[in-house]
N, C-alpha and C positions, 0 to 999 in steps of 0.2 A: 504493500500500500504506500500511497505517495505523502510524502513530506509536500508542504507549499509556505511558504515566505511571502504577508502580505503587506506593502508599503505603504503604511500610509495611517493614521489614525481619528480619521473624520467618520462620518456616516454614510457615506459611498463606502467606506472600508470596514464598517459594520458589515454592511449588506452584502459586498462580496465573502468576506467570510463566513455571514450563515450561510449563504447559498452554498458555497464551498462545503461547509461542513456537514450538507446533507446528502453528498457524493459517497457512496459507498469503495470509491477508489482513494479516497484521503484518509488518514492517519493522526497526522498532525497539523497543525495548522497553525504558523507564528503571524504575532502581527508587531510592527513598532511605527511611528512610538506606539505608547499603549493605547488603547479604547477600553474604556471599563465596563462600557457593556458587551464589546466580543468578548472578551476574555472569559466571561460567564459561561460563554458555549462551551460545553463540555471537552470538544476537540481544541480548543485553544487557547494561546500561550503567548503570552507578552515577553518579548526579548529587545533588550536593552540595547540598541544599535546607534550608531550615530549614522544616519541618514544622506548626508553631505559627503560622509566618506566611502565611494564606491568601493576603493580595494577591500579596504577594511568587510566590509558588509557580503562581498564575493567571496573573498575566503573562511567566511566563518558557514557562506552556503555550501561551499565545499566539503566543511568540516561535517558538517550536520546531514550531507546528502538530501538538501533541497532538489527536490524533484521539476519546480515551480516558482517563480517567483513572480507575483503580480503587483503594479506598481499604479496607484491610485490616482496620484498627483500628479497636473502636467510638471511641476519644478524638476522632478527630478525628471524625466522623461527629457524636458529639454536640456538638461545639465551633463545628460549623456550617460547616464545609471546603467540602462539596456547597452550600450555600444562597451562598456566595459564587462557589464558581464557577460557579454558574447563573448568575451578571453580568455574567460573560466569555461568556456561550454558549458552554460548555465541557460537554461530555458528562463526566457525572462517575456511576460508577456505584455509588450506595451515595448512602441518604436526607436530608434537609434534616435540621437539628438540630430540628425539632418530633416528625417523625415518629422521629429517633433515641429520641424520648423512651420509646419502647417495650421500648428497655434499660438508659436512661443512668436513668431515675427508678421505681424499681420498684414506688416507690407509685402512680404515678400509671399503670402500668403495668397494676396492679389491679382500678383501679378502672376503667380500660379495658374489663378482660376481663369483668368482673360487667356493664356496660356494654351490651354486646353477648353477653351469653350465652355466650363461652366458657369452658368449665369448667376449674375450678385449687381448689386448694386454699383452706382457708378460710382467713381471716389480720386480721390488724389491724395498724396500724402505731401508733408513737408516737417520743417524740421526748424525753420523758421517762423515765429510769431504771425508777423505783419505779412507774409507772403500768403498763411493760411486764413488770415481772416481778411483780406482782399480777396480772396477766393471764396469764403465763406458769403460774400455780398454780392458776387459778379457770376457766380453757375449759374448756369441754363434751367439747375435744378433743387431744390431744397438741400442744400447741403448743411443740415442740422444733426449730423452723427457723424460725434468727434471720438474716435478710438488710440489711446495709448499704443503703442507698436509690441510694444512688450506685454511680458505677465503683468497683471497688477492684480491678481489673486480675485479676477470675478468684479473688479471694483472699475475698469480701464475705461467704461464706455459710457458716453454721456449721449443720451438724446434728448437732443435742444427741442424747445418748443417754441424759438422764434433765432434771427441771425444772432438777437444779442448775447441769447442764452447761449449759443454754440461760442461764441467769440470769449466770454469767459471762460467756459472749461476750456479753450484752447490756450490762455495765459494760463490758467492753474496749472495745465500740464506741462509748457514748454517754459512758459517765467517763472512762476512759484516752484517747477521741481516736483512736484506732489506724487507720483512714481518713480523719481530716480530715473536711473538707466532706460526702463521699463517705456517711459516719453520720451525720451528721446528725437523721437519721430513719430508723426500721429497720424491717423491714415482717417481724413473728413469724408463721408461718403453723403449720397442721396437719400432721403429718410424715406423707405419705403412704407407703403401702405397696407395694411391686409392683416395678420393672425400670422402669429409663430408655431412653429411645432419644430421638434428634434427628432429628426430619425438616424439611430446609431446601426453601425454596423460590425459584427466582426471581422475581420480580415489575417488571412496568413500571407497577406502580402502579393497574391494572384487571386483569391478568387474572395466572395464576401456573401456574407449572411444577414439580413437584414431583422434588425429587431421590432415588435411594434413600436410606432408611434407615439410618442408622448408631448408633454405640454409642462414646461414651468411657468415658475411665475416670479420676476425678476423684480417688481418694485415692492418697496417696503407694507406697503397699506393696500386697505380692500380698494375695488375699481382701479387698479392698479395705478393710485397713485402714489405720491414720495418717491422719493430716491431710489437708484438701483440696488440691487444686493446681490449675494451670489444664489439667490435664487429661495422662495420664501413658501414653496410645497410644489407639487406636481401631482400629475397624473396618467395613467397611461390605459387603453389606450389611447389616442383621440383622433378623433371623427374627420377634422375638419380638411383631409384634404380626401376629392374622388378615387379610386383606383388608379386611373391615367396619369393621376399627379405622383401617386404613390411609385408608382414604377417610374418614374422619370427622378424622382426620388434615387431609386435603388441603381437608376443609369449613372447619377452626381458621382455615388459613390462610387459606384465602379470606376468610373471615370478616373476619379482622383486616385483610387489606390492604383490604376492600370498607370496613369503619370506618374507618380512617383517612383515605383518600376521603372519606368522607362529614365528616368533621374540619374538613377543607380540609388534611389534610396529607400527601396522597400518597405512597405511599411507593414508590421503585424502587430494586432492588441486592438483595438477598437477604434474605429474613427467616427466621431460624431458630425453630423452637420445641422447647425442652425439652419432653417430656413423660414421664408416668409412667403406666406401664402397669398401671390396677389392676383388683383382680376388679370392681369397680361400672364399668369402663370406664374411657377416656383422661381423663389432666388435666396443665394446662400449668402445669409449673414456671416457665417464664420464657421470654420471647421475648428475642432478640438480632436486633440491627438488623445484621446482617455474616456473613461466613462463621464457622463455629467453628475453635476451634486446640485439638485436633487433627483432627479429624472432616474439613476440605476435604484434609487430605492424601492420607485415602484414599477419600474422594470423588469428588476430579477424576479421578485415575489410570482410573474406572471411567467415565467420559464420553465416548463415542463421538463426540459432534458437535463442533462449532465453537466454541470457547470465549469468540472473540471477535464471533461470529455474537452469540453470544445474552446476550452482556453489551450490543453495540451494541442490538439487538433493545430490549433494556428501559429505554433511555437513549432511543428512538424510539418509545416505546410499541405496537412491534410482535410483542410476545410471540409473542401468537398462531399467526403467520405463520414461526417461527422454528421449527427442525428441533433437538429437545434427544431425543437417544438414548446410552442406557447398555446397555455390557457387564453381561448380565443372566445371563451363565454364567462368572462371575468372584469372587473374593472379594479384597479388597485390606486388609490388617493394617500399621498403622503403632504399632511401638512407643519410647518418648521415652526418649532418654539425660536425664538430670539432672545438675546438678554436685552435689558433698559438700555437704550440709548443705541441700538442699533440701527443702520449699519455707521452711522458717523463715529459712536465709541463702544464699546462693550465693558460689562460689568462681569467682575468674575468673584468666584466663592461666593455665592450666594446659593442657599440649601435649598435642594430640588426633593418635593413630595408627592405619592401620589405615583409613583411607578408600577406599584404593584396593581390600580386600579382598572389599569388599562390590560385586558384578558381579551376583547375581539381584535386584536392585530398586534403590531410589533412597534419597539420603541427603538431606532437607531440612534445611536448616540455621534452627535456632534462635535458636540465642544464644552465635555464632561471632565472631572475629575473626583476624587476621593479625598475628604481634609484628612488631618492628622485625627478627626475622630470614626473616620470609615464611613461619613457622612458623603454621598453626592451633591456635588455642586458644582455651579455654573464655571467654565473655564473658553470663555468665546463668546464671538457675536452670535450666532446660531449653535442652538445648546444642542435641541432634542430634532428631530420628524418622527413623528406619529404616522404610521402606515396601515391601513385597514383595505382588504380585499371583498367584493360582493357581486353578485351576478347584475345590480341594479346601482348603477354610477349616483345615483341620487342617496342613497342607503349607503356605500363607501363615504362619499365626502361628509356625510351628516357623521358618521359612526368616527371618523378620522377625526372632526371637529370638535366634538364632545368630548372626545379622548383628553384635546389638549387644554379641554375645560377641567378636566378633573388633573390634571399634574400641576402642582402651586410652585412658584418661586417668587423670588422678588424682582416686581419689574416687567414680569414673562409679557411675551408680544406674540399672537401669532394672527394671519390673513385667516378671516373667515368665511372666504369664496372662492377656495382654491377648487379648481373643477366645474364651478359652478356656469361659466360660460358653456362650455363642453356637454352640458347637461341635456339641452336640448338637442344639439347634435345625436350622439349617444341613442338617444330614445329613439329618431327618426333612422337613424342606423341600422335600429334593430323593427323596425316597419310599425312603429306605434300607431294606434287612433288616434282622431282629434279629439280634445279635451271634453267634455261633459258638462252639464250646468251644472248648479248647484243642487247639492246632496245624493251628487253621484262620485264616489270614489275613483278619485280619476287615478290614482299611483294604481288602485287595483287591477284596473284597467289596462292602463301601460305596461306592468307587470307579467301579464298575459302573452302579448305579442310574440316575445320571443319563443315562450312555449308554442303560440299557432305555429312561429315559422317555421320549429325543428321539424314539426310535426307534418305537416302539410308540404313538406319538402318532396315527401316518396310518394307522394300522388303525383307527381307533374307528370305529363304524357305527352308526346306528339302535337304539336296543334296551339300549345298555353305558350301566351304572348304577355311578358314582362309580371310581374310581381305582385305579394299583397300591397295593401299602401295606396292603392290606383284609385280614381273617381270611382271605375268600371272596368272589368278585367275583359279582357279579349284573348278571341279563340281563329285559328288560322284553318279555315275548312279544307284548306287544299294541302298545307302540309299533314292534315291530317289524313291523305291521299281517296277523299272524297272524290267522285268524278263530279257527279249531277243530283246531289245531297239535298232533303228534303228535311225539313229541321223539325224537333219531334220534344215538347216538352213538357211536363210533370210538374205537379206543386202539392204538396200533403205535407200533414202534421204524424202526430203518432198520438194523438186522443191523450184521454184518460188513463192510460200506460203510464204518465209522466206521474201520475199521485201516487204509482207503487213504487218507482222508480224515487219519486219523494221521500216515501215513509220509511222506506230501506236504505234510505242515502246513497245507492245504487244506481251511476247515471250511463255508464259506457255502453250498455246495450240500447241504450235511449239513443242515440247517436247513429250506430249501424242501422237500429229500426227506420229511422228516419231515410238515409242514405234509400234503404231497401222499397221503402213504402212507393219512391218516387222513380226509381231507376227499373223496378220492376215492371214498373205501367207504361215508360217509354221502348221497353224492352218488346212490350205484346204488340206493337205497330215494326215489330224488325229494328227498332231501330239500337245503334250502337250508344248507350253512356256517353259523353264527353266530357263535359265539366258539369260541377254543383256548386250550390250555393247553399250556405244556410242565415239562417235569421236564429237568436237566442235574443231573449226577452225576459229581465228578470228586474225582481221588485230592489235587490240587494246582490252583487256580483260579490261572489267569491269563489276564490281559484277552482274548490273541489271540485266541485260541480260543473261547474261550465267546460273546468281541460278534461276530466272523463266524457261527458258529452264531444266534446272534439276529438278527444281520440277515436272514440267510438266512430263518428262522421270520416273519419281520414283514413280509420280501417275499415268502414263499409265502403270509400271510393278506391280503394287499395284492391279490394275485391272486384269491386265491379269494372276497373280498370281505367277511372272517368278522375278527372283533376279536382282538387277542391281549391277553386280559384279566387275565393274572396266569400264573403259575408260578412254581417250587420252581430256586435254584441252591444244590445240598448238595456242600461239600467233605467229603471222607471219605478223609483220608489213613489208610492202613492197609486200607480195600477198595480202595480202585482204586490202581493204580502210577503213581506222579509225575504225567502230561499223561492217562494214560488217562482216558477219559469215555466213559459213557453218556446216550443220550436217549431219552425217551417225550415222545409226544407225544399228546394227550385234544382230540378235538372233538368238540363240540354242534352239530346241525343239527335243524330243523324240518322237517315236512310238511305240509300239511294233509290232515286223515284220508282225503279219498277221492281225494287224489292218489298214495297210497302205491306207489310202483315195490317189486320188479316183479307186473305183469299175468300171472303166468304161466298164469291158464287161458285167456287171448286170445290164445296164441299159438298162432298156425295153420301149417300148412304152408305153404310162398310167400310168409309171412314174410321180411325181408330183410334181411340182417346188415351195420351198416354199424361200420367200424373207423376208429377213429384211433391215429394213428400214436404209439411212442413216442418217446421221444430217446435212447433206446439202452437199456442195462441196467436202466436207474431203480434199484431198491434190494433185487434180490432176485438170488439165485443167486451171492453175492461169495464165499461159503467154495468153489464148485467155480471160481469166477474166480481167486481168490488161489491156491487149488493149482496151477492149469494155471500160474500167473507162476512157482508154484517148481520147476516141474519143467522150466519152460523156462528157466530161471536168468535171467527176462526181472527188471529194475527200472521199476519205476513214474515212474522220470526218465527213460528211456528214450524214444526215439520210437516209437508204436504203429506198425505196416506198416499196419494198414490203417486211420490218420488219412487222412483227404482234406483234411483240414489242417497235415501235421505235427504233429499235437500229441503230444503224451507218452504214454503208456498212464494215467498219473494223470488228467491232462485229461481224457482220454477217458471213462476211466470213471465220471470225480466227476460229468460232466455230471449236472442235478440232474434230479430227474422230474417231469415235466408235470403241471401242475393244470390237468385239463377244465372245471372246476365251470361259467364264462363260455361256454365253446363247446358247452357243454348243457346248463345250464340253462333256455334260452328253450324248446329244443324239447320238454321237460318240461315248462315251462308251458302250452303250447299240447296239449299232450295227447297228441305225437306220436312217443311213445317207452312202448312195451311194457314194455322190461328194458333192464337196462346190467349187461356183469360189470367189473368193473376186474382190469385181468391182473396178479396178484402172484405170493405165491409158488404153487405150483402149477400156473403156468404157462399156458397156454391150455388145456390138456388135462382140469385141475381144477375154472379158475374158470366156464367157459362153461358148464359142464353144470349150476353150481350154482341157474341163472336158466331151466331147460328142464323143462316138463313128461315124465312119467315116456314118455310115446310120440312124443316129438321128439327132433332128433338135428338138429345143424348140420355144413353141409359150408363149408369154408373153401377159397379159391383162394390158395394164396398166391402166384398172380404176380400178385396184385391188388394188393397193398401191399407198398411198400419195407422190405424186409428188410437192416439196415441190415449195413456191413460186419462190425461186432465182432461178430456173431454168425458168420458164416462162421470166422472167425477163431478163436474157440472150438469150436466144434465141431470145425474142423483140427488146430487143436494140442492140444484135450485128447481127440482121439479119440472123440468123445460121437454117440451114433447116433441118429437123427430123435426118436425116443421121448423120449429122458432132455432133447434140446433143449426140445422142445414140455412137457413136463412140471416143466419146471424154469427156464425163463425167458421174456419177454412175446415174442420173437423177430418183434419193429418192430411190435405192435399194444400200446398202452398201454389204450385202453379199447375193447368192444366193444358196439353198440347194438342191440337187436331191433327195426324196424318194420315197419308194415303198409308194403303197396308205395306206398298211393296219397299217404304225407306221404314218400319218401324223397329227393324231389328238394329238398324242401324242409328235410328236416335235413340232407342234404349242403349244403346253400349255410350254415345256421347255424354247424355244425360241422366245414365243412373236411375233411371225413372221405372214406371209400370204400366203395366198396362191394365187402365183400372175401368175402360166401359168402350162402346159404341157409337156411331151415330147412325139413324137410321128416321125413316119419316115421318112426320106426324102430321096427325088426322088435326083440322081446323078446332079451336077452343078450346084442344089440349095443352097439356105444360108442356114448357120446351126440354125441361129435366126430369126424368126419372131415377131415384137409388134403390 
């Protein structure tokens, strides 16, 4: 197992070290200087190192058989840490000090990116005062973004909000001295417009992996005002750019590590790019040779894979080969405690309480230390970030916030909207509804969505044209290799079903009933399923209920082979009562014109009627089912007498109702189906005569097909005589087929069915059904 050596003692070095420490390839784990809350991690160990002195700090990795060495800070990265211990042949992850140059010199940074084509702002540098602020008055373009050339530890960059503002910070930098070395040279660019975001990348120096998206948050105060800071919480992932941008994104970076390369300065260990999101398209504020702080904090949290896989990976130049997978149904919010007087001074040794309070997430420590009483206290301008993870961006930053409500010090500062821009985004990302009036649970609601999407994702079929989310979803008839398609479509509920389905809390066969009630009926005209729709209607939305009902809907279109393209979920407190709901459900199906079922002048006598079975009640005759329960004082927890399984009278009943569409379809293609009735309400007595010419009459056997118990059972206990059965429930035939004799051997082998009666003629002011 691998030793690793981590440099650096911030909250970026917190967070790579848990990540690290939950690698089953690591052992040990050093960090310097110290952080006192890694070192809590079980795997590791604070070692006492001077940091400044590379030999020193190489041979003692030597000593120790550091497997790894990762290196936090740009200081050392550009001071050339990595370029010495390449001399030890020492894995060190994070770049030579040339290739640092891509953050440590921003001039040169520049002319990098104009270089090789990646697009950034326009800019000029100078090095004299009065040169840069006669330039600062006379651009073509807002030139209010005045950056130090150098490190200035996160603190270099001023954006002006008018030329006078920029003209100051350009004497603090270059006549007051106020970064040293670091100003020397100041590089004034165009103040662009638009939304930030950071997209980092790994890289071994040829090939790069892209991590999600995130977003800090730079000024001191909410609505991002006050001064800049080195960053005051984050979030990841964020929304705010489309796909097209995202990969043009992932092009920057390639780009830059493929230049660099071609330099002779390779670069491996992470490359960050600022960029700014604007209407003309992406532009890169600045690259950073390292992770960001705060941005790795909720970052890694969101990192499925091997942490120390894919740092080894790119110190081996085997990127490629390396397994990098992110929780991509997750959202992770870190927001930074400060001490008083940040970022202009900071207050140190002041006693931090209230650590242990914080159980839903993680406390990175910043800029901590221990008194001489073992006590935690403040030692920096940014002390703690608070990191909390959650499926719902809205629920992370609330849970993150609250956190740094309950940690007390003196002075404590933290933004209380970190994420909060991002929120709306986020929601629309994952295909939310529009908002609701009032005394409709709108988070309920939005909460939802992402469930429909997972869910509704394995319905899509041939033909579905763009997403949920739409005014109105569209269907493509010719990609659905329609020639001369006759449109065929269904609308039902599922009754009084839904009060058993109430009382037993039992909703998912409610769902496929519905799918079936409707896909069945366009099925007896021949036609093919395509899409559905459903409608839910409830007095008080909450999740149970409504996502079994949807599952239910996405397993009956799953069946039946038809998309579920969109639908209406309406709270309506004040029509429905608390959990009460209703549901419709709307299918489309196709024909083609001279396939149109049914044939009924080709229906001849000797005709042969073949049945398939139902699975018991399906969804009709539940208000004379529900009476017979109450006048037998029987409960729906109860055991039915006549389960063959023990099941419950609820069980029993909810069974959901068979979708034929699969086990007849084919024989409908093949030509070899007359008519089909599907037995609903009206019972076999109704529906069958609906598909018979005016001088035919069907005789049924019913010892041909199993007549399932609950039907006996009903008719016993509620006293119902042959008539009111047959005209009021499918009594074990769900659908019934007309064919000619000479295809019926071969739609019984398609459809599993029986052969359970005749057609033959009948005499004037007779019934058209006999059993």
């Amino acid at each position: 197992m691998a030793s690793v050596l981590v440099v650096g003692g911030g909250g970026r070095e917190h967070a790579i070290a848990w990540k690290l420490s939950l690698s089953s390839k690591v052992k040990k784990i050093y960090i310097t200087p110290n952080n006192i809350g890694a070192v809590l991690l079980p795997q590791v160990e604070f070692v006492d190192l001077d940091v400044n002195n590379f030999e020193l700090l190489a041979k003692w990795c030597v000593e120790k058989s550091i497997d790894l060495i990762v290196v936090g800070p740009e200081d050392p990265l550009a001071s050339g840490i990595a370029d010495v211990l390449a001399t030890y042949n020492l894995n060190c992850f994070g770049p030579s000090a040339k290739a640092a140059r891509i953050e440590s010199d921003k001039e040169w940074s520049k002319e990098f990116m104009n270089e090789f084509n990646i697009p950034t702002a326009k800019w000029r540098s100078f090095n004299d005062v009065k040169q840069a602020t006669d330039f600062v008055y006379s651009a073509d373009y807002p030139a209010l973004v005045v950056k130090a050339s150098g490190l200035a530890a996160g603190k270099g960059v001023v954006v002006a909000s008018n030329k006078q503002e920029a003209c100051l910070a350009l004497d603090a930098i270059l006549t007051e001295n106020r970064f040293g070395k670091a100003g020397q040279t100041v590089v004034v660019e165009e103040l662009l417009q638009g939304e930030e975001v950071s997209v980092l990348c790994f890289t071994d120096g040829v090939n790069i992996n892209v991590m999600l998206p995130s977003q800090d948050y730079k000024r001191a105060y909410n609505q991002d005002k006050g001064p800049n800071t080195g960053g005051m919480g984050a979030f990841c992932p964020c929304y705010n750019m489309p796909q097209n941008e995202l990969d043009e994104a992932k092009n920057i970076l390639q780009r830059a590590v493929d230049g660099l390369r071609n330099r002779g300065t390779p670069f491996v260990g992470v490359l960050y790019a600022g960029l700014m999101v604007t209407n003309d398209g992406i532009r890169v504020l600045e690259f950073n040779c390292r992770f960001g702080d705060p941005e790795t904090q909720t970052i890694l949290p969101l990192l499925e894979s091997d942490l120390y896989d894919i740092m080894k990976a790119c110190c081996d130049g085997t990127l490629n080969k390396a397994e990098v997978k992110w929780k991509t149904d997750q959202f992770c919010v870190g927001v930074v405690m400060a001490s008083r007087g940040y970022p202009l001074t900071s207050s140190k040794g002041d006693i931090i309480s209230g650590l242990p309070s914080v159980t839903k997430g993680m406390v990175f420590h910043m800029g901590t230390k221990l008194n001489n009483y073992g006590e935690v206290v403040t030692n920096g301008g940014r002390v703690l970030i608070v990191v909390t993870t959650h499926q719902d961006l809205v629920l992370a930053a609330a849970r993150a916030t609250m956190a740094c409500g309950r940690i007390i010090f003196n002075g404590a500062q933290f933004r209380t909207d970190i994420a909060h821009r991002g929120i709306a985004r986020a929601i629309l990302a994952k295909g939310a509804t529009t908002y609701k009036s009032s005394g409709v649970d709108i988070t309920a609601g939005n909460n939802l969505i992402p469930i429909y999407k997972q869910m509704v994702s394995i319905t899509k079929r041939q033909g579905v044209l763009g997403d949920l989310g739409s005014f109105g979803a569209m269907f493509d008839l010719k990609a659905a290799a329609f020639k001369d398609p006759i449109l065929v479509s269904s609308s039902d509920g599922v009754g009084t079903k839904l009060k058993v389905a109430l009382t037993c809390n039992s909703h998912e066969s409610i769902g496929q009933d519905l799918v079936a009630m409707c896909v069945n009926d366009i099925l007896v005209h021949g036609a093919e399923p395509l899409f559905f729709l459903d409608y839910y209607a409830t007095g008080r939305l909450e999740g149970g209920a409504v996502v079994q009902v949807v599952k239910g809907i996405v397993d009956g279109c799953h069946q039946s082979g038809c998309a579920l393209i969109g639908g209406e979920t309406a709270e309506m407190p004040g029509l429905y009562h608390n959990n009460d709901y209703d549901v419709a459900g709307f299918a489309v199906g196709a024909v083609e014109r001279n396939k149109i079922l049914p044939h009924i002048n080709d229906i001849v006598s000797g005709d042969v009627v073949i049945g398939l079975e139902s699975s018991g009640v399906h969804a009709n005759g539940f208000s004379l089912i529900r009476k017979i329960m109450d006048m037998g004082c029987h409960k729906f927890t109860d055991e039915a007498p006549f389960s063959l399984d023990k099941k419950t009278y609820g069980e029993e009943l909810l069974t959901p109702t068979v979708i034929y569409v699969k086990h007849v379809l084919p024989s409908i293609r093949n030509n070899h189906i007359k008519a089909l009735a599907h037995i609903t309400g009206g019972g076999l007595i109704e529906n069958i005569p609906r598909i018979l010419p005016k001088n035919k009459k069907v005789i049924l056997d019913a010892t041909k097909w199993n007549i399932q118990p609950v039907f006996g059972w009903i008719a016993a206990t509620g006293s119902i005589n042959e008539t009111e059965m047959l005209r009021t429930l499918n009594c074990g035939l769900g659908m019934t087929l007309i064919v000619d004799k000479k295809h019926v051997e071969d739609v019984l082998a398609a459809t599993n069915g029986k052969v359970v009666g005749i057609v033959n003629e009948k005499m004037p002011e007779k019934r058209e059904l006999k059993v």
